[in-house]
N, CA, C and O of each residue as an XYZ file, in Angstrom:
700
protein
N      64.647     61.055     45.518
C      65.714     61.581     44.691
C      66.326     60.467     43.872
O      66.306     59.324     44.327
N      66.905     60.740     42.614
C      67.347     59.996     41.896
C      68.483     59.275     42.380
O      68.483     58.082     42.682
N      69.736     60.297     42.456
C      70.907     59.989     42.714
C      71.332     60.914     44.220
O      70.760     61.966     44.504
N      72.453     60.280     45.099
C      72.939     60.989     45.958
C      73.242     62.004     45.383
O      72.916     62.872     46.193
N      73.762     62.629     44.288
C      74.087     64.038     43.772
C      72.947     64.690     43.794
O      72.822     65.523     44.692
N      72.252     64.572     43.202
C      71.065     65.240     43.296
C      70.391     66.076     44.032
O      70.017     67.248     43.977
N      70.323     65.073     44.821
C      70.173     65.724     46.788
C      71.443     66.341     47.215
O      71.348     67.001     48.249
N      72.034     66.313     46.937
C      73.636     66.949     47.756
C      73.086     68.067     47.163
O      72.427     68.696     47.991
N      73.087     68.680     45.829
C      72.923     69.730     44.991
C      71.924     70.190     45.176
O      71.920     71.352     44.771
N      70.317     69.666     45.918
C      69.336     70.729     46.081
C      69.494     70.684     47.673
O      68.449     71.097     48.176
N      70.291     70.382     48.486
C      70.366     70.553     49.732
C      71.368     71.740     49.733
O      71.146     72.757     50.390
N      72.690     71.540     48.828
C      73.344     72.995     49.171
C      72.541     74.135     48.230
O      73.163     75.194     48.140
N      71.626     74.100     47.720
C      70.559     75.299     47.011
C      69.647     75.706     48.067
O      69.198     76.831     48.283
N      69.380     74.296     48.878
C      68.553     75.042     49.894
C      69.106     75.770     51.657
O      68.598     76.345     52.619
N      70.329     75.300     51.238
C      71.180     76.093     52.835
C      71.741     77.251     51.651
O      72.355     77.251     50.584
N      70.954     78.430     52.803
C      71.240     79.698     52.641
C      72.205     79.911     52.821
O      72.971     80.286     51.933
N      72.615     79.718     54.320
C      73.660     80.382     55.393
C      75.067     79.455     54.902
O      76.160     79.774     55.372
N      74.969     78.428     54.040
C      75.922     77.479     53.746
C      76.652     76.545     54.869
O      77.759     76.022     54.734
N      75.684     76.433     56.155
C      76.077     75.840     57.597
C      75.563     74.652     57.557
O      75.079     74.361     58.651
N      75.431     73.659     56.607
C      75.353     72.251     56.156
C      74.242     71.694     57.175
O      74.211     70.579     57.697
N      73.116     73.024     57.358
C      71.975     72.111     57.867
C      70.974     73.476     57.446
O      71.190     74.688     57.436
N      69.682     72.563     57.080
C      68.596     73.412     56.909
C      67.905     73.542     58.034
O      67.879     72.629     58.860
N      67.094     74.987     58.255
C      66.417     75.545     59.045
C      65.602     75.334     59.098
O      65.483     75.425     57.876
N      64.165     74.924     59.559
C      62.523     75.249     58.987
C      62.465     76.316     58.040
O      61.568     75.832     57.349
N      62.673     77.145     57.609
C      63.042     78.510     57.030
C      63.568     78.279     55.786
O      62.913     78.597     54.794
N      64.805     77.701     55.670
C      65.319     77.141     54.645
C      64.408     76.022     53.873
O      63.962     76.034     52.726
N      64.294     75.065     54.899
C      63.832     74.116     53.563
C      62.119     74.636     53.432
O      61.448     73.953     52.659
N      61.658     75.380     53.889
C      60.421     75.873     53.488
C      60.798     76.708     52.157
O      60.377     76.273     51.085
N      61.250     77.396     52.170
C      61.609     78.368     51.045
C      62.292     77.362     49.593
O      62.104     77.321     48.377
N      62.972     76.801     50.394
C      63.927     75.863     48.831
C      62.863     74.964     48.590
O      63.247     74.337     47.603
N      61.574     74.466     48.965
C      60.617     73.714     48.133
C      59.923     74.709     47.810
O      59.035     74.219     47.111
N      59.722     76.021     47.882
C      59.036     76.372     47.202
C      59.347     77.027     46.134
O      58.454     77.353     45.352
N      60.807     77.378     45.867
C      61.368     77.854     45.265
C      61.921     76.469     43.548
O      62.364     76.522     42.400
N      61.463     75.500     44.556
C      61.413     74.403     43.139
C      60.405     73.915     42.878
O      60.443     72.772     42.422
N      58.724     74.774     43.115
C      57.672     74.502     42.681
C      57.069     73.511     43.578
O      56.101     72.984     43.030
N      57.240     73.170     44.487
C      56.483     72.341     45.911
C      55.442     73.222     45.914
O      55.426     74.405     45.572
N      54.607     72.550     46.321
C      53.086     72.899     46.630
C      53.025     72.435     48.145
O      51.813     72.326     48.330
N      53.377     72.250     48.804
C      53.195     71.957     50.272
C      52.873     72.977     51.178
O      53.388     74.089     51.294
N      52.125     72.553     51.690
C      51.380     74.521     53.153
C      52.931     74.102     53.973
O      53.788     73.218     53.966
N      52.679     75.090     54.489
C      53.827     75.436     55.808
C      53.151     74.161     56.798
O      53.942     73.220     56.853
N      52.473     74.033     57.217
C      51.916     72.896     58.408
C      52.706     71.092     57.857
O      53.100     70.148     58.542
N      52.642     71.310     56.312
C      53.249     69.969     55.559
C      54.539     70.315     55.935
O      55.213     69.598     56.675
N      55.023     71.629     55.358
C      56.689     71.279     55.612
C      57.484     71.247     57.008
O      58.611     70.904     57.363
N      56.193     71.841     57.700
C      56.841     71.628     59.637
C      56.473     70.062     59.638
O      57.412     69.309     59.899
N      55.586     69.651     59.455
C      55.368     67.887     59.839
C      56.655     67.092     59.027
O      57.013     66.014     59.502
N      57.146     67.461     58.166
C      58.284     66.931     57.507
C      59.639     67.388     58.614
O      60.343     66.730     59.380
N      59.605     68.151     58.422
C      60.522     69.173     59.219
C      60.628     68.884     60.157
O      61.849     68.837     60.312
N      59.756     68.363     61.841
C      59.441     67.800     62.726
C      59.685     66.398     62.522
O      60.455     65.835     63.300
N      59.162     65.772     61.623
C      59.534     63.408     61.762
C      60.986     63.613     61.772
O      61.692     63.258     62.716
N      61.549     64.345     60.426
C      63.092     64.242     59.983
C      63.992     64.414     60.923
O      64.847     63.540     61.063
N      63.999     65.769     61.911
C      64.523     66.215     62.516
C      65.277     65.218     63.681
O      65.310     65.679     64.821
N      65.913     63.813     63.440
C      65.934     63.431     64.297
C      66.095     63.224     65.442
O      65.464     62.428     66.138
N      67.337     64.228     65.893
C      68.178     64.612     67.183
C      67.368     66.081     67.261
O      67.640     66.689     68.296
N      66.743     66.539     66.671
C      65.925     67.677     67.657
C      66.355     68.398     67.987
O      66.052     69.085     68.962
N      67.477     68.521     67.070
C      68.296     70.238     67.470
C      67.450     71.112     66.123
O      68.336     71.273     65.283
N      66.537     71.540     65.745
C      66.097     72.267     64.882
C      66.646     72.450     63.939
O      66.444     73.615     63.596
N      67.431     71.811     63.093
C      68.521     71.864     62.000
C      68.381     70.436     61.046
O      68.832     69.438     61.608
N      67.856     70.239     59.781
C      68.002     68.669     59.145
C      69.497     69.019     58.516
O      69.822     70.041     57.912
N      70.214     67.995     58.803
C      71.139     67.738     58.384
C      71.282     66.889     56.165
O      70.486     66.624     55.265
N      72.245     66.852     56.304
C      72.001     65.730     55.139
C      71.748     64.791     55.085
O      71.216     64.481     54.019
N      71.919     63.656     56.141
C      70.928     62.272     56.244
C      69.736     62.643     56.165
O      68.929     61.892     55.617
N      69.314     63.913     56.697
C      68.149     63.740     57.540
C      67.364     63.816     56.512
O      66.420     63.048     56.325
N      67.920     65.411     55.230
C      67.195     65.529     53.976
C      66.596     64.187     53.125
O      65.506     63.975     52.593
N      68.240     63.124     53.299
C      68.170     62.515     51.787
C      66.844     61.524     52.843
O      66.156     60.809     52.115
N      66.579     61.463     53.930
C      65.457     60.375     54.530
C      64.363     61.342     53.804
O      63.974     60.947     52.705
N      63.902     62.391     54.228
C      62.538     63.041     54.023
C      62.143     62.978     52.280
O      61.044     62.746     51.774
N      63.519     63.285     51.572
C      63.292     63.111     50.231
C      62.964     61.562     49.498
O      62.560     61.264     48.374
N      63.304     60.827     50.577
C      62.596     59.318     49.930
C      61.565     59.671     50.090
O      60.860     59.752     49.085
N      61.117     59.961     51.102
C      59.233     59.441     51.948
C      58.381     60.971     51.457
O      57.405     61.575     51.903
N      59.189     61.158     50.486
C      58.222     62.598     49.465
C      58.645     61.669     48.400
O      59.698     61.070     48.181
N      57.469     61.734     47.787
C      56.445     61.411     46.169
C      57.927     61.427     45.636
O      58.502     62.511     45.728
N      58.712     60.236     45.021
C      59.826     60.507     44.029
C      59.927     61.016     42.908
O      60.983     61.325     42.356
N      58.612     61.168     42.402
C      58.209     62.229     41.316
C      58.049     63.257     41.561
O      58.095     64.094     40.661
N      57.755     63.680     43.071
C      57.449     64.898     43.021
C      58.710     65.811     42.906
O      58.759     67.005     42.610
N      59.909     64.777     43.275
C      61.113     65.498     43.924
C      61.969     65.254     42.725
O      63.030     65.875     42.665
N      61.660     64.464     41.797
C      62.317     64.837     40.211
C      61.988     65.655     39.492
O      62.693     66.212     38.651
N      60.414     65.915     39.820
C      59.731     66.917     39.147
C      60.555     68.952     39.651
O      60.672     70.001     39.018
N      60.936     68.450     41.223
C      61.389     69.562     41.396
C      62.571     69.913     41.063
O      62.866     71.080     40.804
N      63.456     68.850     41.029
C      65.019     68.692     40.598
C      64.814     69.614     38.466
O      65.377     70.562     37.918
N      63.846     68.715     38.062
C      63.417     69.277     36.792
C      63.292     70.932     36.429
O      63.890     71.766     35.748
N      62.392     70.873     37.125
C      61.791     72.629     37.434
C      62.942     73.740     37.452
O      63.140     74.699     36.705
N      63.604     73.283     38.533
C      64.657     73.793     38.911
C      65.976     74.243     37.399
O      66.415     75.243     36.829
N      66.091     73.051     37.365
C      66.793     72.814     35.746
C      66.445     73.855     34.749
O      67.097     74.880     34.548
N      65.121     73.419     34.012
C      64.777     73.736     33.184
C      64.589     75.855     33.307
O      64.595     76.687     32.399
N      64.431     76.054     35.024
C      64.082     77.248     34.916
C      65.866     78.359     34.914
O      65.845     79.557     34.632
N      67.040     77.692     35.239
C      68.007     78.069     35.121
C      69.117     78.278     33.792
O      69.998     79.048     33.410
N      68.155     76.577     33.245
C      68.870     76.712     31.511
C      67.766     77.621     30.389
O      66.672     77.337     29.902
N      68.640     78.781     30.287
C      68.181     80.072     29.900
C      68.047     79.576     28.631
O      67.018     79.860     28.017
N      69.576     78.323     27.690
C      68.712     78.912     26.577
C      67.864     77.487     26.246
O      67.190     77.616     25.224
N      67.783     76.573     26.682
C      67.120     75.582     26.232
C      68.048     74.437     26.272
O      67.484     73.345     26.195
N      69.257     74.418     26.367
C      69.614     73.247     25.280
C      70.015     71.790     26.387
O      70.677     70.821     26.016
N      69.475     71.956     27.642
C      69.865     70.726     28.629
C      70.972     70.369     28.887
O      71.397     69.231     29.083
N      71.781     71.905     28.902
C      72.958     71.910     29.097
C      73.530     73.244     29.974
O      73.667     74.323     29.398
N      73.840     73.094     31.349
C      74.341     74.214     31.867
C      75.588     74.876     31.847
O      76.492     74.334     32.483
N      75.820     75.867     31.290
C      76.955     76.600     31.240
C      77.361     77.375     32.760
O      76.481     77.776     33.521
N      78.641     77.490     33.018
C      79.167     78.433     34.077
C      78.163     79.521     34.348
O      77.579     79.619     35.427
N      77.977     80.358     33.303
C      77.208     81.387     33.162
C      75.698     81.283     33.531
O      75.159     82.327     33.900
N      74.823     79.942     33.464
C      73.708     79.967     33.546
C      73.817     79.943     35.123
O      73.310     80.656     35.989
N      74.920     78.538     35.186
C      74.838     77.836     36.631
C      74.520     79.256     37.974
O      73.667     79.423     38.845
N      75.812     80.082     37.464
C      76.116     81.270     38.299
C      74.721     82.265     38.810
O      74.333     82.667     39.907
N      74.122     82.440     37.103
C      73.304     83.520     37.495
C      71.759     82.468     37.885
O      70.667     82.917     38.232
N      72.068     81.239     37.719
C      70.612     80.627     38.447
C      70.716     80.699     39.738
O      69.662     80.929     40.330
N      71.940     80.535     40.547
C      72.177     80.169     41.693
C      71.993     81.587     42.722
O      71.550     81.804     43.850
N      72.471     82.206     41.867
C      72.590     84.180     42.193
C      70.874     84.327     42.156
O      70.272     84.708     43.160
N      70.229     84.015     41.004
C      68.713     84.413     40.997
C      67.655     83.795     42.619
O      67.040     84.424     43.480
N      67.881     82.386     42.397
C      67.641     81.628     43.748
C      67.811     81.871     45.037
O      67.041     81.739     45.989
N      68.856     82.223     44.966
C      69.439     82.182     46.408
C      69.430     84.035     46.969
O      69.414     84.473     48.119
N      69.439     84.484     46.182
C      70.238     85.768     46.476
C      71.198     85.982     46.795
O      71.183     86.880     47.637
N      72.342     85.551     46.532
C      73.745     85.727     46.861
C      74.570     85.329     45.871
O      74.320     84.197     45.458
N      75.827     86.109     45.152
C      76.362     85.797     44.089
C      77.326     84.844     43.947
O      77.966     84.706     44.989
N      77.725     84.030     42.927
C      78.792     82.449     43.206
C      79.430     83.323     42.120
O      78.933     84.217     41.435
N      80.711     82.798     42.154
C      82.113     83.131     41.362
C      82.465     82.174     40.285
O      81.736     81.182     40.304
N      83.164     82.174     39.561
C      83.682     80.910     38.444
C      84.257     79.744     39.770
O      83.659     78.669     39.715
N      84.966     79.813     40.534
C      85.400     79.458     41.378
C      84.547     78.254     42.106
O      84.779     77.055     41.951
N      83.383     78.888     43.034
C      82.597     78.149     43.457
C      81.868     77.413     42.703
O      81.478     76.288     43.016
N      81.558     78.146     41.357
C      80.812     76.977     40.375
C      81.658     76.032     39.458
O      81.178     75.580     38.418
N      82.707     75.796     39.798
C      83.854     75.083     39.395
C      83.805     74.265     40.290
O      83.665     73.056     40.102
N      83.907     74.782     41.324
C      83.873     73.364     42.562
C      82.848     72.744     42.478
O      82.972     71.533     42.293
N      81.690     73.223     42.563
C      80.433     72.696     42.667
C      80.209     71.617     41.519
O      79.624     70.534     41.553
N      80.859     72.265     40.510
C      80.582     70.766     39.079
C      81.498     69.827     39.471
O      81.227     68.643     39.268
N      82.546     70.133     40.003
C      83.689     68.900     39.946
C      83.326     67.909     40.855
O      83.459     66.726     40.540
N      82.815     68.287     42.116
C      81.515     67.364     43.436
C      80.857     66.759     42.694
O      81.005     65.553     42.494
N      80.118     67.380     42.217
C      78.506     66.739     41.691
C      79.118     65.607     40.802
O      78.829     64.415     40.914
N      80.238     66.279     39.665
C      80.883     65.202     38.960
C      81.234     63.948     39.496
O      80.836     62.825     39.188
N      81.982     64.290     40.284
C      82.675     63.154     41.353
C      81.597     62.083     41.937
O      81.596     60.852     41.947
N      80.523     63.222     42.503
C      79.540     62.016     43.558
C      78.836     61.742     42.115
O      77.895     61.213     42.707
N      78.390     61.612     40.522
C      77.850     60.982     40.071
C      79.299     59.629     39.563
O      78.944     58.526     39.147
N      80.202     59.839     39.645
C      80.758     58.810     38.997
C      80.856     57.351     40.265
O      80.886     56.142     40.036
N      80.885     58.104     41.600
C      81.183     57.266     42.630
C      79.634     56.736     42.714
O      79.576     55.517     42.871
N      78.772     57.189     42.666
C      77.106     56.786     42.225
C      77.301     55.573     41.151
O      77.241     54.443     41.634
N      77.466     55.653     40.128
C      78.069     54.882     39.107
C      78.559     53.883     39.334
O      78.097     52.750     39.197
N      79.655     54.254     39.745
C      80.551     52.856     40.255
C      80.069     52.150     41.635
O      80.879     51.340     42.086
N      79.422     52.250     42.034
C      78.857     51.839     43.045
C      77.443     50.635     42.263
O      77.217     49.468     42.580
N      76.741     51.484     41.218
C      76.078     50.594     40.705
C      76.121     49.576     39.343
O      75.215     49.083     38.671
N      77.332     49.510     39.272
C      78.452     49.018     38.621
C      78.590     47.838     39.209
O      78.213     46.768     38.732
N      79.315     48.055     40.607
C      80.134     47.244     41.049
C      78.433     45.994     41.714
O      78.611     44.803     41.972
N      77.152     46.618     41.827
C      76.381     46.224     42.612
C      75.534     45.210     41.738
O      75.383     44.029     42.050
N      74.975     45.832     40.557
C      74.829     44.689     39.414
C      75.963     43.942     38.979
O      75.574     42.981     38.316
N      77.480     43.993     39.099
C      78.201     42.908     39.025
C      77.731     41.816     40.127
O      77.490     40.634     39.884
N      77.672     42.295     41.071
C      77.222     40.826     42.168
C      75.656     40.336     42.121
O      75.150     39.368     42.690
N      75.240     41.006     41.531
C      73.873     40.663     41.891
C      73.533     39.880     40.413
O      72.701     38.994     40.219
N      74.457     40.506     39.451
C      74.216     38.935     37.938
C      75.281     38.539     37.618
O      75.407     38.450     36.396
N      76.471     38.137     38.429
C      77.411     37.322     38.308
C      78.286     36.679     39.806
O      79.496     36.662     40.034
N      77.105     36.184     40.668
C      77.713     35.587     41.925
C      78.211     34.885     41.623
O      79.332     35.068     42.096
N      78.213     33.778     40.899
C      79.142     32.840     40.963
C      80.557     32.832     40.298
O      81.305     31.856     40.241
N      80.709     33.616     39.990
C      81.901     34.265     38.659
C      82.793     34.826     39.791
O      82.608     35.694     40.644
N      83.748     34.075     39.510
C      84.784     35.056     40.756
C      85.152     36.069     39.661
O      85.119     35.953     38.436
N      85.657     37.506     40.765
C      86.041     38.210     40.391
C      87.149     38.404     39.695
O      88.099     37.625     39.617
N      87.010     39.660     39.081
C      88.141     39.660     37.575
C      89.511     40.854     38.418
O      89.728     41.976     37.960
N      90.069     40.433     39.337
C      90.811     41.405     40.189
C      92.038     41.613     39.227
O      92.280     40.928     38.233
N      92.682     42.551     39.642
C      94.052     42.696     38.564
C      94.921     41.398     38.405
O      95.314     41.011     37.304
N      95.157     40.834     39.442
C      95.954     39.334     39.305
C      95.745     38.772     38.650
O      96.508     38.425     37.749
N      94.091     38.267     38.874
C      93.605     37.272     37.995
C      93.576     37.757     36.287
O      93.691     36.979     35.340
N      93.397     39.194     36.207
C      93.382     39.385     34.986
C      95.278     39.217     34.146
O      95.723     38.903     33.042
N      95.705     39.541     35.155
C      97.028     39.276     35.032
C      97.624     38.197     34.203
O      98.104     38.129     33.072
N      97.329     37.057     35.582
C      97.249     35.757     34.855
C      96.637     35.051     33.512
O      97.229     34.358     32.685
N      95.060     35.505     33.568
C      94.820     35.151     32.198
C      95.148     35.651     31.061
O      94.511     35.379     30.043
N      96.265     36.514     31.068
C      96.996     37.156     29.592
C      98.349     36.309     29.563
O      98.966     35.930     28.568
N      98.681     36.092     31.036
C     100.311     35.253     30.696
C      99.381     33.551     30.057
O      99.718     33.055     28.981
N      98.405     32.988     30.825
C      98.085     31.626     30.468
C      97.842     32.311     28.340
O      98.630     31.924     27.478
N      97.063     32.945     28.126
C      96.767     33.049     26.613
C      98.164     33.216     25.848
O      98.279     32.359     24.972
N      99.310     34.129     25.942
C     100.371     33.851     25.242
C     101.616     33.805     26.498
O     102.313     34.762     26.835
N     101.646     32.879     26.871
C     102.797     32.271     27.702
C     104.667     33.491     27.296
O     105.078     33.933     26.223
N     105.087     33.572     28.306
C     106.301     34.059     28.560
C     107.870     33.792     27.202
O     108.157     32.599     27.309
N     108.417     34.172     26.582
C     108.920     33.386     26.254
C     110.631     32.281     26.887
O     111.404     32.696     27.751
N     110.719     31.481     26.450
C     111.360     30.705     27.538
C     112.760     31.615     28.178
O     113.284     32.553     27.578
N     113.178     31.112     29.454
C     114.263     32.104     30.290
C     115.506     31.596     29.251
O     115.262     30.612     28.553
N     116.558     32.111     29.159
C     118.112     31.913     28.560
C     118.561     31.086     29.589
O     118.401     31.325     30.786
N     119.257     29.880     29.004
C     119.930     28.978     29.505
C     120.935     29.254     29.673
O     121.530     29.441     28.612
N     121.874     29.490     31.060
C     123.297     29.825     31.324
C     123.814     28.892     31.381
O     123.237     28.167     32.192
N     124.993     28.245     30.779
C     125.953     26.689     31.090
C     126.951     27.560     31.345
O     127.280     28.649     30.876
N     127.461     26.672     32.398
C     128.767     27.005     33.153
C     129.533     25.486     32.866
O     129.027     24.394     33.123
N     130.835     25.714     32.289
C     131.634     25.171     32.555
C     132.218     24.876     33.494
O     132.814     25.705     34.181
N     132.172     23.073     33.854
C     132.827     22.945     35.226
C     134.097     22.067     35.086
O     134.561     21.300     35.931
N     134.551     22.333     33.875
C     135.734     21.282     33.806
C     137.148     22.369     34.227
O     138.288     21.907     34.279
C-alpha cells in the first residue's frame, strides 16, 4: 500500500459487519471485489500467516502486514480499480454522491452524507499526518547536522535580524 490511508480505506471497504476486523469471508470477497485474482487456497494462506493471535479475525496491523508482502502493484492496482470503477464520471475526482453510491454498490449497505463526511475528514487527516510525518523524516535524514528550526530559535533569529528598539530611560530625581 501506498499510504497508511489507503489501507485504512480498503480495510473499512472490506469489513462488512464494520467490527474492525476482517473475516476469511470478508477479506476474500473485498479482494475480489477490487479485481484480485487470488483462488480461495491464496487468500486462506494469507489469511492463515497474518492471522497472528489466531483468533480468526485480521485486524488492522495484521492487514497493513499482508498488504506489504502482496505485490505493491498489485495492491495499487487494486486501490486504482476500485477508484476508477466508483468515479462515474471520469474526472479523478470523487464527489459525496459517487463516494455514497460506490460504497452502497460494493458493500451492499447504504452510507449517508454523514458517514461519507466522516470518512473524507479521516482519510484527510491520516493523509496529512502521513505527510507530516514524511516531512518531518526527510528533514532528518538531509539536514542532520542543522539544528532544528523550533519556534524559539526561530524566534530569536527575527529579534537578532532587526533588534528591539531601545527600553525608555526612567531618571529619578534624588536630590
Amino acid at each position: 500500500m501506498a499510504t497508511d490511508a489507503a489501507a485504512k480505506a480498503m480495510f473499512k471497504f472490506f469489513d462488512d459487519n464494520n467490527d474492525e476486523g476482517l473475516s476469511f469471508e470478508e477479506l476474500k470477497e473485498g479482494m475480489q471485489s477490487v479485481g484480485s485474482k487470488f483462488t480461495d487456497s491464496e487468500v486462506r494462506a494469507f489469511f492463515d500467516k497474518y492471522d497472528k493471535d489466531k483468533n480468526g479475525i485480521i485486524d488492522f496491523n495484521e492487514f497493513l502486514a499482508l498488504c506489504i508482502d502482496i505485490n505493491t502493484s498489485d495492491s495499487e492496482k487494486a486501490v486504482a480499480t476500485l477508484f476508477k470503477a466508483v468515479d462515474k464520471d471520469g474526472n479523478r475526482s470523487l464527489t459525496h454522491q459517487e463516494l455514497r453510491d460506490g460504497i452502497a454498490a460494493y458493500t451492499g449497505k447504504p452510507i449517508d452524507d454523514k458517514e461519507v463526511s466522516a470518512l473524507i475528514k479521516q482519510v484527510r487527516a491520516e493523509i496529512t499526518q502521513s505527510h507530516n510525518f514524511t516531512r518531518r523524516l526527510l528533514e532528518e535524514l538531509y539536514a542532520p547536522s542543522c539544528p532544528r528550526r523550533t519556534p524559539q530559535l526561530q524566534r530569536r533569529e527575527r529579534l537578532q535580524e532587526s533588534p528591539p528598539p531601545p527600553l525608555p530611560v526612567l531618571c529619578v530625581d534624588t536630590t
